[in-house]
N, C-alpha and C positions, 0 to 999 in steps of 0.2 A: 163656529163649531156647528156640524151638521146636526141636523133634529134627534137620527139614528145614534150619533153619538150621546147626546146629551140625553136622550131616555136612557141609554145603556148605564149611562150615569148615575141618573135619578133610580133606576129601579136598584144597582147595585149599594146607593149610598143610602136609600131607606129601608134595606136588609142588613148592612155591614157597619153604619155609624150605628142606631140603637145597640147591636150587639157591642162592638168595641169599650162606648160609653159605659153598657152597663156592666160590662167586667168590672171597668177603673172604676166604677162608682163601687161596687160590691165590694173589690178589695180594699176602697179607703175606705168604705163602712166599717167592716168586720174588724179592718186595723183598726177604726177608734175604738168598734165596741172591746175587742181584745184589751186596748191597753186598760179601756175605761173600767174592764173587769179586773185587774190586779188588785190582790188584796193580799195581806202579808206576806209582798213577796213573790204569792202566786203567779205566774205567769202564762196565757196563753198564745201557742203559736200555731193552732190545730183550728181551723173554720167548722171544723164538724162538730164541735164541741157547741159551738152557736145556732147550728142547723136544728142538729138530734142530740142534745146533750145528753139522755139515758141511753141510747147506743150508742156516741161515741167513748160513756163511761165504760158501757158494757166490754166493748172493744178493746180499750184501755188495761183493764185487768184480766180480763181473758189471756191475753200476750203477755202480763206481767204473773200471771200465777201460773201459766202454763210453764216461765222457767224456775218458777219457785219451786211449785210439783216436782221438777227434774232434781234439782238440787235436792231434797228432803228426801227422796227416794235414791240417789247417789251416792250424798254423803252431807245429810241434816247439820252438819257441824257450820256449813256456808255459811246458816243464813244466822252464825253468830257471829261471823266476820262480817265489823264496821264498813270495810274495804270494798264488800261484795254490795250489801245493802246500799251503800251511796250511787255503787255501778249501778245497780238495780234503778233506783230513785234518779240519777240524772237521765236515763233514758226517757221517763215521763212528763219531767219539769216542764218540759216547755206544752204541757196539755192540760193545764191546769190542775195538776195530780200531783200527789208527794205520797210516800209509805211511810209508814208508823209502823213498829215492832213495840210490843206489848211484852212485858216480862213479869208475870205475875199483875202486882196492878202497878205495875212503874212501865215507863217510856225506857225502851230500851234503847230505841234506835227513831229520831223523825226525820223526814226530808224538810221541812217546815218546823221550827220549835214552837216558831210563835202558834201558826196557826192549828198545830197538835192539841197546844196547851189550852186554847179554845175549848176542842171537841173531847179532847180525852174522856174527861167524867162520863159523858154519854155514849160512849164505843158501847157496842153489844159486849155481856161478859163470856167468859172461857164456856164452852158447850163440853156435855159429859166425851167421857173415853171414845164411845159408839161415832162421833162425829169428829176425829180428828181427822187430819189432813183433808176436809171436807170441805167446798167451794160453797159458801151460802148466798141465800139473795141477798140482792144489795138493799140497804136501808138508806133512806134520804131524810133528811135533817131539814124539815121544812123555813123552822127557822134562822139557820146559818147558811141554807141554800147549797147543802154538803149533800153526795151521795157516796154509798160507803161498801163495799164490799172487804169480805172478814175469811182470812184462812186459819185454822186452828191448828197446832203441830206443839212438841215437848222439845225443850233445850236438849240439850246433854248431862246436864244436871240433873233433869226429870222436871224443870219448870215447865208450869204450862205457859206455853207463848201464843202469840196472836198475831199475826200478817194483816196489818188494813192496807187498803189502795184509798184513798180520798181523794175523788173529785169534786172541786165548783165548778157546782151547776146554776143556769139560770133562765128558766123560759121566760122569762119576761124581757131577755137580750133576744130570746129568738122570735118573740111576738114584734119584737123593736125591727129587728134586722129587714121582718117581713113588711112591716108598715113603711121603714124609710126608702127597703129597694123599688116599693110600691110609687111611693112620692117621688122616689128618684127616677121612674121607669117614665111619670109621668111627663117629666120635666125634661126627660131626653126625647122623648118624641114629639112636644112642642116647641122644643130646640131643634129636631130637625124637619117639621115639615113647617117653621118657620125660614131656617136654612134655606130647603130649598125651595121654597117659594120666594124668598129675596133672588135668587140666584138662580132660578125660572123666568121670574119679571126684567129681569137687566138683559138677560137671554135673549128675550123673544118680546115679551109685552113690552118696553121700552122702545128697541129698533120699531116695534110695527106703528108704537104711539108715531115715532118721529115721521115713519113714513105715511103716514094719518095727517102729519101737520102735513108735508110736502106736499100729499094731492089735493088738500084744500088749498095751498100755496098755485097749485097750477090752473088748480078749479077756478080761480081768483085771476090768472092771468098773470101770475109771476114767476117768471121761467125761470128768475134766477137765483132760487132757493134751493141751494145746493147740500146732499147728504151728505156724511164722514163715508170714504172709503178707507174703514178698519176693520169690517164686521166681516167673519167669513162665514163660511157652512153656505145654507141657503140662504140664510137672511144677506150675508153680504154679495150672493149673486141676485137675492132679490134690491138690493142696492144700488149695484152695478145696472141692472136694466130700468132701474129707475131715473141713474142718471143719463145711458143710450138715452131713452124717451125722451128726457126733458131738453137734452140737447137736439134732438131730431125737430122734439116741436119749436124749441128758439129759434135754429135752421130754416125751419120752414117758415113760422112766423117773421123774421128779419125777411126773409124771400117775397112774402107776401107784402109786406111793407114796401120793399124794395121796387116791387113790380106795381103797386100802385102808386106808388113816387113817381116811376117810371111812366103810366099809363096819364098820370096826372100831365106831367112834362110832355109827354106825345103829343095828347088832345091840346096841350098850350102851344105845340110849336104848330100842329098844324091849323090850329084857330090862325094863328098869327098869318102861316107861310100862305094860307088859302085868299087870307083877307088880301092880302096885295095885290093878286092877278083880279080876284073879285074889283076890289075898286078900281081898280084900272081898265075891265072890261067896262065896267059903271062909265066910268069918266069919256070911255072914247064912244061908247054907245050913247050918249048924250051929246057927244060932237058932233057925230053923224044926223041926232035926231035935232039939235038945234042950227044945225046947216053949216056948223064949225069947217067940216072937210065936203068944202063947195069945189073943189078942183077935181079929176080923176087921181091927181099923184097922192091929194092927202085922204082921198078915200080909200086907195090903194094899201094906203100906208096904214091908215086904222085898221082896215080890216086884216092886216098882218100882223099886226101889235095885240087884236084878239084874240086872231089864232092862237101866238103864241103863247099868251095868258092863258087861254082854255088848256092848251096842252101844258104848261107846268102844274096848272092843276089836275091835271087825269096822269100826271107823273105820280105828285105827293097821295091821290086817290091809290094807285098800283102800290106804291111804298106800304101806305097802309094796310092794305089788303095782302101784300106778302107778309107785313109784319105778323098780322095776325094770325098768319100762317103758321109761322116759328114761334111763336108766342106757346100756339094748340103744339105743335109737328105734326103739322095737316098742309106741309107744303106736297102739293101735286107735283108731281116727281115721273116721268117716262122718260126708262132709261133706255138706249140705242148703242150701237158699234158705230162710232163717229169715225169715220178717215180725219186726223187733223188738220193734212196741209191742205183740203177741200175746205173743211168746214171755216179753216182760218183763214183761207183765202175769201171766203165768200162773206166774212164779218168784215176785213177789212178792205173789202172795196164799198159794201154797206155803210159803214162808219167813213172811210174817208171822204165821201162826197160834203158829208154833213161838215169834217172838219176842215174842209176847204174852204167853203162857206164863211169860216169862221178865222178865217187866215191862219190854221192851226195847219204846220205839214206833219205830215204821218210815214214813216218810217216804217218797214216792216220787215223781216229778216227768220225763216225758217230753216235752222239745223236739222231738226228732226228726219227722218226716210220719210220717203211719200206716203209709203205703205204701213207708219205706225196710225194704233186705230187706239182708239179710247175708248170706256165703258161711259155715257153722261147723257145730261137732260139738254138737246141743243137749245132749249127756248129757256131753261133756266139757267144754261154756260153764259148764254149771249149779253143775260141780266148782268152777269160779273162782269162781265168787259164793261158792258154798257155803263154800270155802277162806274166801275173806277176813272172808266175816261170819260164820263162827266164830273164826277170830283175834279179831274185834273183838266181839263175847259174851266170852270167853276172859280179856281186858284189858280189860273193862267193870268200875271202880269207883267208878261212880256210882249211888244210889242207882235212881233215874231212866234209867235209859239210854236213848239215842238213834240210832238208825242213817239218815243220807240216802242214798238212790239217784235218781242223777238220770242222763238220758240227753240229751246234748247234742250237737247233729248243728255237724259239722265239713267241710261240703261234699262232699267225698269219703269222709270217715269218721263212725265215729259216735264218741265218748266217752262212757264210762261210769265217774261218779265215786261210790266209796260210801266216805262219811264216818261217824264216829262220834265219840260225846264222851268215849272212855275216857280211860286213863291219858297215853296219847301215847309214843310213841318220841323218843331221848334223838340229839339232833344225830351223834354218833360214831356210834348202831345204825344209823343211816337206811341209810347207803350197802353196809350189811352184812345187811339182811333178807332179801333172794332167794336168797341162798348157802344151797348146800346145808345141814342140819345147823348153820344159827348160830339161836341164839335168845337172846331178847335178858334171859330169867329164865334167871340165871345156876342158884338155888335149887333148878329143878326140885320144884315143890313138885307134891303127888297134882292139886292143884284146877286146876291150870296148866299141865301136864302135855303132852308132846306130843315125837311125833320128830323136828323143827325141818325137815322138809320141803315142808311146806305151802305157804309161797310158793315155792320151787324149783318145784314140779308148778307152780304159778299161771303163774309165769314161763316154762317153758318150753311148757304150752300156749296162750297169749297168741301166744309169738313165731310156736309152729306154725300161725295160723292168718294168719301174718302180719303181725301188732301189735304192742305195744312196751307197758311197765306202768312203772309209776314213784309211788313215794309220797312224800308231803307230810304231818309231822306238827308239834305242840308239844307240847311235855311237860306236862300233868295238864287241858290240852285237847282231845287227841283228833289223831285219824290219818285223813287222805282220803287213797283208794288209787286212781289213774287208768288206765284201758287202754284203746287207741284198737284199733279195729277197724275193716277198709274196708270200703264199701257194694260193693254189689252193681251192678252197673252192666250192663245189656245192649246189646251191641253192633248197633247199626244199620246 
């Protein structure tokens, strides 16, 4: 629930519960005190009686003598009708009131017998001639807790008769009424801003505790203390970005892990791959120096066997050095309008002398126009070749070997597939050669040798120029390596 809502809450329910409460409370009060006030029979069902009980008596007989007046002045005989008087007297029953008629000094007529038979003795007596049909004050009966208002009028007979109205009254119901809605007023408003302070706290101070544990949880270095997503408003989008964070930081942290796993495994292969040309430069520079290569052929032949140790290690030195390139995305990049069939013409008369050498034949075969051009880095295109067809030198165990490069134009792109007939990559390697640091000779043997980054650099400058690489092999058939690059296209 949003914050806007729940104040709109709290401000309505600490104006509209007290009020509700203390209705129901008022009305089961007033109902106890009413019943608790019945006394022979008397009954009240009037609150004003409990409130202001001399003005609601007042009120009381004023409307009952107003239609007595009428009657007396119309035709005085009414109010010796049984019939008329009961009408009279149920009108007021339920107010704690009943009428008494007076005839001489006998009870002519009660709404209450019992509780007439009470008060009778004490009624005021008959007042002279000068004061009939005359409204007098009302007299209260301290002791019975009665107040009495008295009409004076003559039968038909020429009796003098008398009109009471008696009400029970009782201030010490209205002293009460006022002291319990008091206690009662009290106990609803620690009801409710106990209310809503329970239902304040599960609201807001609960969620914020939890989310109090969780950043001590991350402060701590455990990512995987994870919140309820149930809570809405703003607390459950502050949630929601709690667990974004906590996911971005495990993300990054597993990366961070990952990459010095990674960086550990580097520095271990190239410890390793450096040591062997190292010792081997060792080994034959000590032939030389202890007179081992006394002939011209075997000095010929050491000092070939260094070079070439030197150069595998100013290889795995360049690997490294690109690595770290890709590692930052601080590889140095100048991009050109390359013509293809030049450019690929002039890599593979470069490469095939070398693969000659190596009794590898080289194959070559351009679909493309002459005149398609590329957008690339020639000295960082030549790596990717260079990359893959030393891989594929590298896992050449054919006596014979074979390399194809062929260049096949794809409308908008060009592809460049270079196959060869080595040993072949095993279905489970395939999908794992571009990763960083995998290689698929477990053995790590001197002759096979290498910091298993090779395709990683392939892969990621393929993609930087825009392309996508993907290989296809069998195992003891051989490995084609695919990378699609976009043509050049000038805009008219």
């Amino acid at each position: 629930m949003k914050f806007k809502t729940r104040l709109i809450i709290t401000f309505l329910t600490i104006i509209l519960l007290p009020l509700v409460l203390a209705c129901v409370v008022f009305l089961g009060i007033g109902a106890y005190l009413l019943r608790d006030q019945e006394e022979f029979g008397i009954r009240n069902e009037d609150y004003n009686v409990l409130i202001d009980p001399a003005y609601a008596s007042r009120l009381i007989t004023d409307e009952v003598f107003l239609k007595v007046d009428e009657f007396l002045k119309a035709d005085p005989s009414k109010l010796e009708d049984l019939e008329v008087l009961a009408m009279i007297n149920e009108e007021i029953v339920g107010k704690s009131s009943y009428i008494l008629v007076r005839k001489q000094d006998e009870i002519y007529y009660a709404g209450n017998e019992l509780a007439a038979k009470q008060i009778f003795d004490q009624l005021p007596e008959f007042e002279s001639e000068g004061m009939l049909q005359q409204l007098k004050q009302s007299v209260y009966y301290d002791d019975m807790r009665k107040m009495v208002r008295q009409m004076d009028f003559r039968f038909g007979d020429g009796s003098e008769g008398s009109f009471f109205v008696i009400t029970r009254t009782n201030s010490v119901l209205s002293r009460k009424l006022f002291v319990d809605m008091a206690i009662a007023i009290m106990v609803i408003l620690i009801f409710t801003s106990m209310f809503l302070t329970n239902w304040i706290s599960r609201g807001v101070f609960t969620p914020i505790n939890h989310l109090n544990i969780a950043m001590q949880n991350i402060a701590e270095g455990n990512l995987e203390y994870m919140l309820p997503d149930k809570e809405d408003g703003e607390i459950g989008e502050l949630y929601r970005n709690y667990e974004d964070m906590r996911l971005r930081l495990k993300e990054s942290t597993d990366e961070k892990i990952f990459a010095e796993k990674q960086n550990k495994e580097l520095v271990s292969n190239i410890s390793h791959d450096l040591k062997t040309p190292i010792t081997a430069i060792k080994g034959y520079v000590e032939g030389i120096m202890d007179g081992v290569a006394d002939t011209p052929e075997k000095m010929d032949k050491y000092i070939k066997t260094i070079y070439n140790k030197a150069n595998d290690m100013d290889r795995l030195i360049n690997e490294l050095t690109v690595y770290s390139g890709i590692d930052s995305n601080r590889i140095p990049y100048h991009f050109h309008r390359i013509n293809v069939s030049e450019y690929f013409g002039d890599c593979i008369e470069e490469v095939g002398l070398d693969l000659e050498s190596k009794n590898i034949e080289l194959n070559y075969s351009n679909l493309a126009s002459p005149d398609t051009l590329v957008i690339a880095d020639p000295e960082q295109l030549k790596r990717v070749i260079n990359n893959i067809i030393g891989n594929s030198v590298k896992y050449m165990d054919k006596e014979k070997g074979e390399i194809d490069i062929r260049i096949l134009d794809e409308l908008d792109s060009i592809r460049v597939e270079i196959e060869d007939n080595g040993k072949g990559i095993a279905a489970k390697d395939l999908p794992k050669i571009f990763e960083r640091f995998y290689r698929t000779d477990a053995s790590r043997n001197s002759s096979k040798g290498g910091s298993g980054i090779g395709l990683s650099i392939v892969k990621k400058i393929v993609e930087d120029h825009g392309g996508y690489i993907w290989a296809t092999s069998k195992e003891g058939e051989g490995t084609c390596m695919h990378f699609v690059i976009r043509k050049y296209q000038e805009i008219i």
